[in-house]
C-alpha positions as CSV (number, residue, x, y, z in Angstrom):
1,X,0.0,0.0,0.0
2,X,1.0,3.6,-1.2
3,X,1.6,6.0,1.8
4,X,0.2,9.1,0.6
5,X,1.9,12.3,2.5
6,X,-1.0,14.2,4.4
7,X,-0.8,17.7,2.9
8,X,-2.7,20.8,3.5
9,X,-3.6,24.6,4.6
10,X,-1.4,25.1,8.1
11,X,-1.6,29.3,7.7
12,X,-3.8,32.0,6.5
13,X,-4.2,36.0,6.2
14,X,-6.1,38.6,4.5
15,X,-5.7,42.1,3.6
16,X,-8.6,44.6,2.7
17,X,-7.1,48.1,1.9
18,X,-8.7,50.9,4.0
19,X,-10.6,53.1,1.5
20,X,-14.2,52.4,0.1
21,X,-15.8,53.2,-2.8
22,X,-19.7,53.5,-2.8
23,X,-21.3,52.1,-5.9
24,X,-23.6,54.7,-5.3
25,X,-20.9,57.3,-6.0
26,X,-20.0,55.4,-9.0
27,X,-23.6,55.3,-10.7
28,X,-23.7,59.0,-9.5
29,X,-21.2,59.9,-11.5
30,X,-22.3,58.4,-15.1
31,X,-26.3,58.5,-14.4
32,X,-26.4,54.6,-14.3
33,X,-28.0,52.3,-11.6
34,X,-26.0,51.2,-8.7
35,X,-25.4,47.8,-8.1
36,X,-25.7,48.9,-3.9
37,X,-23.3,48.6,-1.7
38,X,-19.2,49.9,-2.2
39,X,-16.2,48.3,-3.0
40,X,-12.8,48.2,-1.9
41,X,-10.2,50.5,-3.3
42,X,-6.2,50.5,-3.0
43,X,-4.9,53.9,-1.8
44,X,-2.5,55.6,-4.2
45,X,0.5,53.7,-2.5
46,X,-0.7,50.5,-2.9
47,X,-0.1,48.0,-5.5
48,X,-0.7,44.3,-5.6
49,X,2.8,43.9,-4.4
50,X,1.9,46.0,-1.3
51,X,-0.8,44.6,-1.0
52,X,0.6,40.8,-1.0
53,X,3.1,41.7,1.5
54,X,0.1,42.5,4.0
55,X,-1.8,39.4,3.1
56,X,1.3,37.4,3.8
57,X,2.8,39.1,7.0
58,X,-0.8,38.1,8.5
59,X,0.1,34.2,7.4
60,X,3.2,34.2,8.6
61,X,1.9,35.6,11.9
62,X,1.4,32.0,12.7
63,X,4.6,30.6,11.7
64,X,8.4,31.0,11.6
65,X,10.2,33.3,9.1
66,X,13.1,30.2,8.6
67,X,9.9,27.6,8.1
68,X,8.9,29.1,4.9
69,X,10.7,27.4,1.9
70,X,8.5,28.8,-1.1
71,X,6.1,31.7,-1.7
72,X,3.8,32.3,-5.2
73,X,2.6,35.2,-6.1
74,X,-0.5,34.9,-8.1
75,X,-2.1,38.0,-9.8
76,X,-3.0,39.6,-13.1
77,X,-2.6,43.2,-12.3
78,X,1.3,42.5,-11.3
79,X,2.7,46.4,-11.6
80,X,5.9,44.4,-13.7
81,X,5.3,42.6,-17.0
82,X,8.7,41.5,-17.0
83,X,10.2,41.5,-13.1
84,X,9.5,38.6,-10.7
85,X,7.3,40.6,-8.4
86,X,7.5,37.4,-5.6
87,X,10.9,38.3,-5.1
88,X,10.2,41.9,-3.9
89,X,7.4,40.3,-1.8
90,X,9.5,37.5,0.4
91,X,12.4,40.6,0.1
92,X,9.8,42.4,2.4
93,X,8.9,39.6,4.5
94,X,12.6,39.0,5.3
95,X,12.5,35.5,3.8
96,X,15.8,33.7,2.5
97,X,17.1,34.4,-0.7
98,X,17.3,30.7,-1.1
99,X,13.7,30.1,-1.1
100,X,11.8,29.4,-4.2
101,X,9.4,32.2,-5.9
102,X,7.6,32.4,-8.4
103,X,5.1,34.3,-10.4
104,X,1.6,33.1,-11.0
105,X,-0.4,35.4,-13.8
106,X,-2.8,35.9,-16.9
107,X,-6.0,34.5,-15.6
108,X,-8.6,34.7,-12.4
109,X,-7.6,31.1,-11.8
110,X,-4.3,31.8,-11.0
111,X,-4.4,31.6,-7.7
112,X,-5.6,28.2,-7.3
113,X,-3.2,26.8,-10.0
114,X,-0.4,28.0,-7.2
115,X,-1.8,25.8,-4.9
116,X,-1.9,22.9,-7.0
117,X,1.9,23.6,-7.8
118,X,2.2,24.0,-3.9
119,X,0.5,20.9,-3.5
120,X,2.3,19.1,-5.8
121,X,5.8,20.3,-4.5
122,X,5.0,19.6,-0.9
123,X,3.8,16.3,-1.6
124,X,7.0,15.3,-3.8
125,X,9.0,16.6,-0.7
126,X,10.9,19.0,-2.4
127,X,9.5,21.3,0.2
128,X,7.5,21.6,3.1
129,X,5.9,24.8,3.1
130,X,5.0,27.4,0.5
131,X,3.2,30.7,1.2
132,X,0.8,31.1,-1.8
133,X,-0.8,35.1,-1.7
134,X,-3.0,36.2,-4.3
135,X,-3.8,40.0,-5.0
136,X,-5.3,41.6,-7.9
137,X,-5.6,45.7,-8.4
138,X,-7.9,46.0,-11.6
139,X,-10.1,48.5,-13.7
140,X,-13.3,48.4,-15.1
141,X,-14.4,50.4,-18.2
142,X,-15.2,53.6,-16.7
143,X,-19.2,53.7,-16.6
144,X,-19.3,49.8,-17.4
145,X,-20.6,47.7,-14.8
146,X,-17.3,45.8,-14.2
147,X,-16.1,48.9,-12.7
148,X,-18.4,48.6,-9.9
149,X,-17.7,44.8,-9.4
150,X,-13.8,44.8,-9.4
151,X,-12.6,45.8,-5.8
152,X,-8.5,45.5,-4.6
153,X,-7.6,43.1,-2.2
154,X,-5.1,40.2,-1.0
155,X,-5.2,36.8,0.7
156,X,-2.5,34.0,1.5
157,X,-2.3,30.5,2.7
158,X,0.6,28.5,3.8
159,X,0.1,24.7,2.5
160,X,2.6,22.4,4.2
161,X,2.9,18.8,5.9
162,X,2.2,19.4,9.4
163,X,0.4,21.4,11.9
164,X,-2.5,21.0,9.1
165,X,-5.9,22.9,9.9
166,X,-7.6,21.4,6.8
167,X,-6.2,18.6,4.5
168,X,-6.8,18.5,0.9
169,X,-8.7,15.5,0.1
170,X,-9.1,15.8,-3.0
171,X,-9.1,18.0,-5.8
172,X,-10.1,18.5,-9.8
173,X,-9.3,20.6,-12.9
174,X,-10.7,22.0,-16.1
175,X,-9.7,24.6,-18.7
176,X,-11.5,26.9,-21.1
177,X,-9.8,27.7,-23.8
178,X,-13.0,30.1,-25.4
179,X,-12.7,34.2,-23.9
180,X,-14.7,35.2,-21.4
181,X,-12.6,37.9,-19.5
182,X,-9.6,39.3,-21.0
183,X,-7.3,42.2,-21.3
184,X,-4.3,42.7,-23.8
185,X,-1.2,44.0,-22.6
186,X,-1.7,47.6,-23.4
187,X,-5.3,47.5,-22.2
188,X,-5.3,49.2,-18.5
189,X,-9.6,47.7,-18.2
190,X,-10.4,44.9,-18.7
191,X,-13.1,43.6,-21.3
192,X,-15.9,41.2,-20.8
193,X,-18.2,39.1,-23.3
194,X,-21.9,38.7,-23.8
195,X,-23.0,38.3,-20.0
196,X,-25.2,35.1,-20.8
197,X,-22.7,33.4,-22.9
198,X,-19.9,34.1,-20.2
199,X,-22.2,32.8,-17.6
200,X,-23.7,30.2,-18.5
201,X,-21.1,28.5,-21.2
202,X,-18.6,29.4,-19.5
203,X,-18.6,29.6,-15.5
204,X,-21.5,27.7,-15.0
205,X,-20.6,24.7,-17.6
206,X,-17.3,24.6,-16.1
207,X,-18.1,25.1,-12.8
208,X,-20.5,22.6,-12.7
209,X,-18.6,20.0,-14.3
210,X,-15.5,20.1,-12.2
211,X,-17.5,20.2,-8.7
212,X,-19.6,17.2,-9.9
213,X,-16.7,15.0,-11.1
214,X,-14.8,16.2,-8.2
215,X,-17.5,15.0,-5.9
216,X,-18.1,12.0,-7.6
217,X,-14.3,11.1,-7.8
218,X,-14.0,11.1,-3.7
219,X,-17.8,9.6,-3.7
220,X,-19.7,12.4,-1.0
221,X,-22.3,14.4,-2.1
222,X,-23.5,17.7,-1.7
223,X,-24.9,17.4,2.0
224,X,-21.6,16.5,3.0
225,X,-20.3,19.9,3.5
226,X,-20.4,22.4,6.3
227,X,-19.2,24.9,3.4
228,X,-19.4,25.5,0.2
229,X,-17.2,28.4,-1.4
230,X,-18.0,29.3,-5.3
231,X,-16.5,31.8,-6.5
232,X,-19.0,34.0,-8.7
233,X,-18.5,37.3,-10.5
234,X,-21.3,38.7,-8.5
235,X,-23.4,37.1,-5.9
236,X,-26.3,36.7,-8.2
237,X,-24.6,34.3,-10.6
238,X,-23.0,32.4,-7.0
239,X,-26.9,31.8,-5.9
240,X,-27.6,30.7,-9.0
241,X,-24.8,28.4,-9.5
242,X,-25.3,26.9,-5.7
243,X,-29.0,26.0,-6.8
244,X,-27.8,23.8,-9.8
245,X,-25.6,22.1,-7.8
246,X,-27.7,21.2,-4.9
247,X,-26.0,23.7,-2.2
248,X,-29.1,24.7,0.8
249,X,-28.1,29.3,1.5
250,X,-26.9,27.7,4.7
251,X,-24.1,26.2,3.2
252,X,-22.7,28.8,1.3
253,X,-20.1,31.4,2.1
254,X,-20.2,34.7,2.0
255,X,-18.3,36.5,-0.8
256,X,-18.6,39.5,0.6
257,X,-19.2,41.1,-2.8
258,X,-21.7,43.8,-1.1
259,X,-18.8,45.1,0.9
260,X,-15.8,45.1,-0.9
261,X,-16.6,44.1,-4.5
262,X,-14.8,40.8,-6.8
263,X,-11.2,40.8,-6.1
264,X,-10.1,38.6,-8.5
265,X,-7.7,36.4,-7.7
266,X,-7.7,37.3,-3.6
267,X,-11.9,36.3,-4.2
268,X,-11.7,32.8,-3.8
269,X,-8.7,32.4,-1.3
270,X,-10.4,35.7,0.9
271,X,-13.7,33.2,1.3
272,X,-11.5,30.4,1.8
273,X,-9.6,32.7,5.0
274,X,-13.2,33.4,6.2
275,X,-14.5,30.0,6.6
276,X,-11.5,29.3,8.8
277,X,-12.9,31.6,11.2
278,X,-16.0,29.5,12.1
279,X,-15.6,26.0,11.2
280,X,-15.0,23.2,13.5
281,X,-12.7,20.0,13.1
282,X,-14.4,17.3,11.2
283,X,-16.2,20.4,8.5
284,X,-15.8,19.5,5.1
285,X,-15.4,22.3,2.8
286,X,-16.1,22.8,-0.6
287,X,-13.7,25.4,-2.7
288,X,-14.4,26.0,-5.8
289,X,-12.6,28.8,-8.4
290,X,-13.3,30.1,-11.9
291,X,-10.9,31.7,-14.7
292,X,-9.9,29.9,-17.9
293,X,-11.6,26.4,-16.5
294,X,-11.9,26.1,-13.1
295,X,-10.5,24.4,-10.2
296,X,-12.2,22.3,-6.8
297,X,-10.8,21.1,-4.0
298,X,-12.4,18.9,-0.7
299,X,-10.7,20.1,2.2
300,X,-11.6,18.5,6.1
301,X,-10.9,20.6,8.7
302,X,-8.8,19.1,11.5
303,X,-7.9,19.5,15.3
304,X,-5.4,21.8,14.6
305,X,-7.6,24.3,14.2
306,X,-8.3,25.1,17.9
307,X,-4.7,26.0,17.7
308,X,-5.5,29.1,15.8
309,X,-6.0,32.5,16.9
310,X,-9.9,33.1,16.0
311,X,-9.6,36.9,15.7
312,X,-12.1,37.9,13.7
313,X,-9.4,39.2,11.4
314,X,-11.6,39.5,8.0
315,X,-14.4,41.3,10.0
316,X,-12.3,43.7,11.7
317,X,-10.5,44.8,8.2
318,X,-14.0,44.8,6.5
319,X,-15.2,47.0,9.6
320,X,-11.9,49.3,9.7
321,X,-12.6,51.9,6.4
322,X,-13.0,55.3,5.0
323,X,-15.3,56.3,2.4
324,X,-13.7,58.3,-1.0
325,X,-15.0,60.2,-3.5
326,X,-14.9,59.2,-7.5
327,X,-12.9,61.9,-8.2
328,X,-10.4,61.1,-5.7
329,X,-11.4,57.4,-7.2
330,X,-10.4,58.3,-10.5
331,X,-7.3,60.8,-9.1
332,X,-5.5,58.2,-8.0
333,X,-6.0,55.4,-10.6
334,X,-5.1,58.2,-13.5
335,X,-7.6,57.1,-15.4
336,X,-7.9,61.1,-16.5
337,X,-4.9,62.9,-17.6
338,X,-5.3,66.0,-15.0
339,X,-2.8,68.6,-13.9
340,X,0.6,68.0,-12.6
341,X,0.8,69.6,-9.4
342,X,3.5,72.6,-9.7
343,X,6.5,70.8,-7.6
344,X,9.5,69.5,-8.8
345,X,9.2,65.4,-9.7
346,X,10.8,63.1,-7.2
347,X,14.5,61.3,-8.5
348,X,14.1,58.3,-10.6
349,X,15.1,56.1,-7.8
350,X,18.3,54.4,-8.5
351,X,18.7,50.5,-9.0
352,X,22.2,50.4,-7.5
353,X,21.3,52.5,-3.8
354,X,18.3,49.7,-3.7
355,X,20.5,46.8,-4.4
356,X,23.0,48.3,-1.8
357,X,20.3,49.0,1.1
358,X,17.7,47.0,0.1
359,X,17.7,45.0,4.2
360,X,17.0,49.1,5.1
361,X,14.3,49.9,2.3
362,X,12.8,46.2,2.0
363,X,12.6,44.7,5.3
364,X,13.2,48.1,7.5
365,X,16.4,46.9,9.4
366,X,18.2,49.2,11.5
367,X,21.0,47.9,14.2
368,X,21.4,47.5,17.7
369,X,24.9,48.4,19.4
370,X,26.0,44.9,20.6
371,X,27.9,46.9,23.9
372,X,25.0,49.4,25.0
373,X,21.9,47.9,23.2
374,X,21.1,51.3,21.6
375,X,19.0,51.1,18.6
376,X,19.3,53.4,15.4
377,X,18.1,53.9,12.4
378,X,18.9,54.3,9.7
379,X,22.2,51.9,10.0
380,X,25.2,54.2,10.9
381,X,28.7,52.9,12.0
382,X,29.1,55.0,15.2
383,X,26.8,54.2,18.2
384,X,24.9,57.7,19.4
385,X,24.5,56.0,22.7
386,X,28.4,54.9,23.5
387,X,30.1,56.3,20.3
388,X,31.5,52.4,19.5
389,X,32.8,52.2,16.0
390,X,31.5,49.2,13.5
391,X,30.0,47.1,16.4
392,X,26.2,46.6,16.1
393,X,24.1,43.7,14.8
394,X,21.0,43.9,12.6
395,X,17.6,45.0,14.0
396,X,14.4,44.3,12.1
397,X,11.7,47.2,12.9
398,X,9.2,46.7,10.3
399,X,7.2,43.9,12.7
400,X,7.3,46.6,15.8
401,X,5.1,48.6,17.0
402,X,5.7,52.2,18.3
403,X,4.4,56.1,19.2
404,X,4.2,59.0,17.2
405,X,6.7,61.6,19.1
406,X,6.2,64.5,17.0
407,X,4.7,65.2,13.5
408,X,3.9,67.8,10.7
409,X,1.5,68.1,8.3
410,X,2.4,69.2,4.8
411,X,0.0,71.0,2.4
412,X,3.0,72.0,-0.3
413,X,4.3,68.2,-0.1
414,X,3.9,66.8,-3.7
415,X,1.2,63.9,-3.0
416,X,-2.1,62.2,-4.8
417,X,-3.5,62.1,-1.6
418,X,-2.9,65.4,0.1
419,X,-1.6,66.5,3.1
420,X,1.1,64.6,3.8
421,X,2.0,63.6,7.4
422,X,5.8,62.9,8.4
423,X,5.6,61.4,12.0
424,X,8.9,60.7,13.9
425,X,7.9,57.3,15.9
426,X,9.8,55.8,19.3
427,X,9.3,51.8,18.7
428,X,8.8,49.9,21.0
429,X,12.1,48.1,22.6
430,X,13.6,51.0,21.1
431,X,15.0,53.3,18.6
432,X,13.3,55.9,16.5
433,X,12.7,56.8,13.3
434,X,10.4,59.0,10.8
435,X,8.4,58.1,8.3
436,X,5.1,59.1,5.9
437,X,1.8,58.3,7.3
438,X,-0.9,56.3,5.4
439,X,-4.3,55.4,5.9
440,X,-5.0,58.0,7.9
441,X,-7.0,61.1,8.5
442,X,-4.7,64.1,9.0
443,X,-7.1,65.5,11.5
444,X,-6.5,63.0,13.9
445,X,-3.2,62.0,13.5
446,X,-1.4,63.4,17.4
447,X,1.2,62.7,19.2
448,X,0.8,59.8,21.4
449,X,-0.9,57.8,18.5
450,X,-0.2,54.0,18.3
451,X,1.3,53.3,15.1
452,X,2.3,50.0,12.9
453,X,4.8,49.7,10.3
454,X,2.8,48.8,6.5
455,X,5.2,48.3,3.1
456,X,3.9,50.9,0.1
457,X,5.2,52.7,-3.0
458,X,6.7,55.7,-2.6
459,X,6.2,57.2,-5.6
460,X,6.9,55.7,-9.6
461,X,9.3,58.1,-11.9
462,X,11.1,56.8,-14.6
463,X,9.3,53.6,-15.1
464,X,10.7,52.4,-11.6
465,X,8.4,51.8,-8.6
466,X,10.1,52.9,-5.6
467,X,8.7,50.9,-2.3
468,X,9.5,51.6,1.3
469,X,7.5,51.8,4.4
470,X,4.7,53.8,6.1
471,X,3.9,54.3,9.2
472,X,0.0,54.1,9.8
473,X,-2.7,53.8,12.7
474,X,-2.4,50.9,14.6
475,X,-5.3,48.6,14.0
476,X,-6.7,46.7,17.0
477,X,-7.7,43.1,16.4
């Protein structure tokens, strides 16, 4: 008898950005009807890189740094068509160099292809645990209705060989090679067929097919499941697509469309995070993902799940928002070429400084004088605390915590999103620093004000997107 390695989801983390987007506001704007309820927008320093970074340093959360042996990024709105974007991410979460990465793209479904290749890797024992985070930052056609569908958001899961909350029992694959949803290279929005032939030859043939043979394969049916995640465009066409199969409402789970809209490839995996946060062991889940074919997994929650940290994570993030305007909307997506604001353009940031610094800029290190513990930042080679030459050790900051000590606000500061707040922080353990705040409102920014450390873009000039890190609000969970 074959033994067949138990492998499975051991981690997970979300990330919904901070700023909302009424659809309200949208149909406002082009005298259409709303679709209700708002979706969720990236600020102007966010990207899907950003915004995997989050997703991930929630996963890891639950795990050690030197466990991690792989991490996939899967997206289709990667800001680099040709630049591993994966590496920038595990650069950020302090990963080793050594670690495999790799860049999942160019369909919806990309995210659960990752975890079939994560699957398959951890299986074969060429490793033992892979982060897979998917993120996706796109645009409708102004005054179409995908732009009031499409929201920005990320999600990760660890899948590894032990300390499993739900095993993969089983899974199932199908590809469409007909177009449904596309974009060409050039195109910023993406395009969409005939509604009813996407639907119904597409997502719902395919759908369909790969959940019944998948069901069929393991021999369960469709009472067998305490959950039951579709992904659906909308949550019209999930109801619909729950009926055919034989799925009670009671079984299905949420996709959260009415609050922060389809995020593309985070949709599937952010439903996936959310049933984790209820379940008991013994549930059998149903997951379930559309894009080019589609791709179903059974999954059976284990014991290892009381281990987990219940935190209400996903409702928290959906609860912790701001509402924007369309203008602002449109401001910061430059969908509208508009005026330059009359301040001299930031440096094209230079490849060689971010290849020298990049433990400062990617992963925020400072040091720590190994003779009076004093803590500085950035790295220098004297101590300020004992004046010791060349004798510190590295100091990670980004995963502290800290209090703003003074600030300014900045009116004249060349920003999307202005003012601009520079806030000098003391970290807890020590050492002090100052940095942009984001997600924010300037009003209420003071001194005082718990702050956490978040991984944006700075600004993009000459075709180079510079990242660092924010400071921004510290968000109790």
């Amino acid at each position: 008898m074959v033994d067949v390695k138990m492998v499975g989801i051991t981690s997970y983390g979300v990330y919904v950005p901070f700023n909302r987007l009424s659809r309200d506001e949208i149909a406002g704007t082009w005298d259409t009807a709303s679709m209700g309820g708002e979706k969720a927008v990236a600020n102007f320093d966010e990207d899907v890189i950003t915004m995997a970074v989050a997703a991930a340093r929630e996963c890891i959360k639950k795990k050690e740094l030197g466990e991690v042996d792989g991490l996939f990024l899967a997206t289709t709105s990667s800001p680099y068509k040709e630049k591993l974007a994966a590496s920038i991410v595990a650069a950020a979460l302090d990963l080793s160099p050594s670690i495999r990465t790799a860049d999942f793209t160019n369909s919806l479904r990309s995210g659960t292809i990752a975890m079939n290749s994560a699957i398959d890797a951890v299986k074969s024992g060429a490793a033992r645990n892979i982060i897979v985070v998917a993120a996706d930052c796109r645009l409708g056609v102004p005054q179409s209705g995908l732009e009031q569908i499409v929201g920005d958001g990320a999600a990760a899961v660890m899948i590894g060989d032990s300390g499993i909350i739900a095993s993969i029992d089983g899974s199932y694959s199908l590809f469409n090679p007909s177009i449904d949803i596309w974009r060409e290279e050039k195109d910023p929005f993406i395009r969409s067929w005939e509604e009813r032939f996407v639907i119904v030859e597409g997502y719902q043939r395919y759908m369909k097919d790969s959940v019944s043979r998948l069901m069929k394969n393991c021999g369960v049916s469709s009472k067998d499941f305490s959950r039951v995640i579709l992904y659906g465009p909308d949550e019209r066409n999930q109801v619909t697509l729950a009926k055919i199969l034989g799925f009670n409402s009671k079984q299905i789970q949420n996709t959260f469309f009415s609050q922060i809209g389809n995020l593309g490839n985070a949709a599937a995996m952010m439903m996936l995070a959310a049933t984790f946060e209820d379940l008991e062991p013994g549930d059998k889940i149903l997951f379930t993902n559309y894009g080019d074919g589609s791709d179903s997994f059974i999954l059976s929650v284990t014991e290892e799940i009381k281990k987990v940290s219940k935190t209400g994570d996903i409702r928290s993030q959906l609860n912790f928002k701001r509402n924007i305007s369309y203008g602002k909307y449109i401001k910061w997506r430059r969908l509208f070429e508009l005026e330059e604001p009359r301040r001299p353009k930031p440096p094209t940031p230079s490849i060689t400084c971010i290849w020298r610094e990049q433990k400062k800029i990617f992963t925020l290190y400072g040091v720590r004088c190994k003779k009076c513990g004093t803590i500085q930042f950035p790295p220098q080679r004297v101590c300020v605390g004992c004046q010791t030459m060349d004798d510190f050790e590295n100091y990670k900051l980004s995963d502290k915590v800290g209090k703003i000590f003074t600030l300014s606000v900045d009116y004249l500061a060349r920003s999307l999103d202005p003012p601009t707040v520079f806030s000098s922080v003391d970290f807890e353990g020590g050492g002090r620093a100052t940095f942009m705040m984001t997600d924010c409102d300037p009003s209420q920014v003071h001194i005082g004000m718990d702050v956490e450390m978040t991984f944006r873009k700075l600004y993009e000039e000459g075709r180079i997107n510079n990242y660092y890190w924010k400071a921004k609000p510290l968000q109790r969970r």
